[in-house]
C-alpha positions in Angstrom: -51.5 15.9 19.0 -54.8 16.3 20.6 -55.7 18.8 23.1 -59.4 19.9 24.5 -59.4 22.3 28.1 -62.3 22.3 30.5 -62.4 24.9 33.1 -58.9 25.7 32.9 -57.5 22.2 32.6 -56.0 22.2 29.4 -55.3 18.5 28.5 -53.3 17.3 25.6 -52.2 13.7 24.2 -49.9 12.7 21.6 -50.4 8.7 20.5 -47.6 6.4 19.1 -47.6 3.2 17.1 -45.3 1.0 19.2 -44.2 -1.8 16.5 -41.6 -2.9 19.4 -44.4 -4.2 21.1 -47.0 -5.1 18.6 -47.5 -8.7 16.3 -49.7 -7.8 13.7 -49.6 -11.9 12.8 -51.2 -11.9 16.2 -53.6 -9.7 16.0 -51.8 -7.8 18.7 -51.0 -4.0 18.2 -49.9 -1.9 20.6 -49.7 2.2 21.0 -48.0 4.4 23.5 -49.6 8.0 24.6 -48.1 11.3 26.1 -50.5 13.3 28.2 -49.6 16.3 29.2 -51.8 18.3 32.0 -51.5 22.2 32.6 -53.4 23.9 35.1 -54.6 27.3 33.3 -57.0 28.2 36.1 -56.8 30.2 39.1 -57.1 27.3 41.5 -55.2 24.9 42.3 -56.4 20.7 41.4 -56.1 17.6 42.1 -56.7 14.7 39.6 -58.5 12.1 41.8 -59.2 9.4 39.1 -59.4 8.8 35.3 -62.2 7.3 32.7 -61.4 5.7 29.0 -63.7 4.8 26.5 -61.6 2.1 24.3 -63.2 1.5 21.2 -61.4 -0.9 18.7 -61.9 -1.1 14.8 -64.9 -3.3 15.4 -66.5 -0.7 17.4 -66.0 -3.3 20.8 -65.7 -0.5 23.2 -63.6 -1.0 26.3 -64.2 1.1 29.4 -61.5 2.0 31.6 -61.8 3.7 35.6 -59.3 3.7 38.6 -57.5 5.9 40.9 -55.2 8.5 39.4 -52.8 8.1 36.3 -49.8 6.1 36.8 -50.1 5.5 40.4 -50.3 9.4 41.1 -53.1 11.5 41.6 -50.8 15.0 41.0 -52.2 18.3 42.7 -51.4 21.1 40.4 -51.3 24.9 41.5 -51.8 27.3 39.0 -49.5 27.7 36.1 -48.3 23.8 37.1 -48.1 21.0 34.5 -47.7 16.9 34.8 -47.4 14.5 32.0 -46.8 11.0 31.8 -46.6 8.2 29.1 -48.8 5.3 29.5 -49.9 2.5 26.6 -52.8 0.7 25.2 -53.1 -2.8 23.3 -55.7 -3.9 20.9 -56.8 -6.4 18.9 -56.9 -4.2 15.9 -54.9 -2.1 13.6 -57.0 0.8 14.4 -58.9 2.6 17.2 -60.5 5.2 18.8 -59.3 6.6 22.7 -61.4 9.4 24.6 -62.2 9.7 28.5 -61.8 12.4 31.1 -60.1 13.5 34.5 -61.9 13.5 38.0 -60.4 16.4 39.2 -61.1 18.3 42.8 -60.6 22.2 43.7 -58.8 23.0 47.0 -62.2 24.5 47.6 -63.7 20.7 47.5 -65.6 21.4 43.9 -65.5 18.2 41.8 -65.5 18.3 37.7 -64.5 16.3 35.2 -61.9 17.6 32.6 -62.5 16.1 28.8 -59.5 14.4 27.4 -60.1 14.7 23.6 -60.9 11.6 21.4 -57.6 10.6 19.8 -57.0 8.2 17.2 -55.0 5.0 17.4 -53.9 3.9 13.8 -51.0 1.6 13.0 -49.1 3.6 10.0 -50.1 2.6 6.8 -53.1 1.6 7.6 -56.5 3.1 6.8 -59.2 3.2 8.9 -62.1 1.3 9.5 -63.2 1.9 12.9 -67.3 1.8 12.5 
């Protein structure tokens, strides 16, 4: 589990090694995430859009922007929480996630909440990412 907060935000995101959908023979690996959001603050948010940095053992980094998570962009009052499960593939065994939340303040102030680096390793495997 991984978990950073910015400004009340408090982010956190457990990764999993999805063998179901992986082919190592392929080069093909696969890993689910949980992200969970919880609004700390005193003001309600609204996550407008999201930005990954996908950075495979090689160190070939993949970057990631569009509209919301999952097709939502949840508002969160104070005390309020959203999590969903999404995935990531790669051509590696290992690798390196990180990125952040667009979020907006019903008061119209924009910021970007940090969603901590987490790592993406197949089990067994050691890591090699550069």
């Amino acid at each position: 589990m991984y978990r950073a907060t910015t400004r009340g935000v408090q982010v956190t995101v457990t990764p999993r090694f999805a063998p179901e959908r992986s082919d190592p023979d392929r080069a093909q690996f696969f890993w689910a995430y949980t992200v969970e959001i919880v609004n700390l603050g005193p003001e309600t948010v609204q996550l407008k859009s999201r930005h990954w940095l996908i950075t495979d053992a090689l160190g070939r980094v993949q970057e990631v922007r569009g509209a919301g998570v999952v097709g939502e962009q949840p508002v969160l009052p104070p005390g309020a929480h959203f999590e969903y499960t999404s995935g990531v593939p790669l051509p590696t065994s290992t690798g390196i996630m990180e990125g952040s939340y667009n979020l907006i303040t019903e008061s119209g102030e924009i910021f970007d909440a940090e969603v901590p680096a987490f790592s993406l390793d197949m089990p067994g495997e050691l890591r090699t990412l550069n």
